[in-house]
N, C-alpha and C positions, 0 to 999 in steps of 0.2 A: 480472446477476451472472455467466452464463455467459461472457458477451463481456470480463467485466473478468477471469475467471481465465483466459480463453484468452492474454490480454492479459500477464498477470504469471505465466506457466509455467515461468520461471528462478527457478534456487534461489536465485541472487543477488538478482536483482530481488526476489524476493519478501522476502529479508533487510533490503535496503536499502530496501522500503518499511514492513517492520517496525520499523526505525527511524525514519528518516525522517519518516512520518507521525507517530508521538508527540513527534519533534520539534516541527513546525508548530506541534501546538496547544499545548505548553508555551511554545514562544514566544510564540504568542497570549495566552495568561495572562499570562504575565509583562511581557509590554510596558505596561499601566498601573499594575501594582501593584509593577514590580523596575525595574531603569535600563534601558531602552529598549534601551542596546547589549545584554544579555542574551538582551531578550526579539529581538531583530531577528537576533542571530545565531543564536539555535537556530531560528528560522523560516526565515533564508536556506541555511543548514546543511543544514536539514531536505529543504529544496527541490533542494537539490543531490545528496545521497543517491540522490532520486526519478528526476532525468534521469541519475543514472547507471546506477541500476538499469536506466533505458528504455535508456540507449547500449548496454550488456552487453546487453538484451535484442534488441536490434534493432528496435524500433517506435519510435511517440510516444506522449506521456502519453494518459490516457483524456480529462482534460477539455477534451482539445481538439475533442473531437468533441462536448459539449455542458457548462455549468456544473452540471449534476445530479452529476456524477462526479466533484465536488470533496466530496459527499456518499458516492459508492457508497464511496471509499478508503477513509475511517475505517472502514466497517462489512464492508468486505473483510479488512481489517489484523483487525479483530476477531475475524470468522470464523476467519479463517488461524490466530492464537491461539488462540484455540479447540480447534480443534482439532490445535493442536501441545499444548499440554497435557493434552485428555483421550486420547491416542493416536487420535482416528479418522480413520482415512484415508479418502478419495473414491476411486471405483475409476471407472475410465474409463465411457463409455457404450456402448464395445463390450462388454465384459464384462458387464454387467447384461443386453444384448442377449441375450448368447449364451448365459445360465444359465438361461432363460426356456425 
């Protein structure tokens, strides 16, 4: 999880994958039970979000470096929610270091 927030450190990127990824999976859903085109646009959409958020960020996606990280995104987006709604912030690891 630390390599995937190092990964998504843009406010943008991390925007566009707060979209993005709940796009996917509603396209997913909806592709057998709504018209196909629906469900295929919010999942292509969705996907395009992702590599822009990467282009603004300057890397590549996470799952290119393995198909487990087509798992860590949903539950990073989640994290990320998380914690934009309860206010908690992450403080760097220098900081923790040096209040020690």
């Amino acid at each position: 999880m630390a390599q995937y927030d190092h990964e998504h450190s843009s406010g943008w990127n991390k925007l566009l994958h707060g979209i993005g990824i709940p796009l996917i999976f509603v396209g997913l859903i909806l592709l057998p039970f709504a018209k196909w085109s629906w469900g295929g646009a919010l999942f292509v959409g969705g996907w395009a979000f992702l590599f822009l958020g990467h282009r603004i960020e300057g890397n590549h996606p996470s799952f290119f470096q393995g198909p487990v990280y087509l798992l860590v995104g949903p539950i990073w987006v989640a994290k990320e929610a998380w914690m934009f709604l309860t206010g908690e912030h992450r403080t760097p690891a220098s900081e923790n270091t040096q209040a020690k």
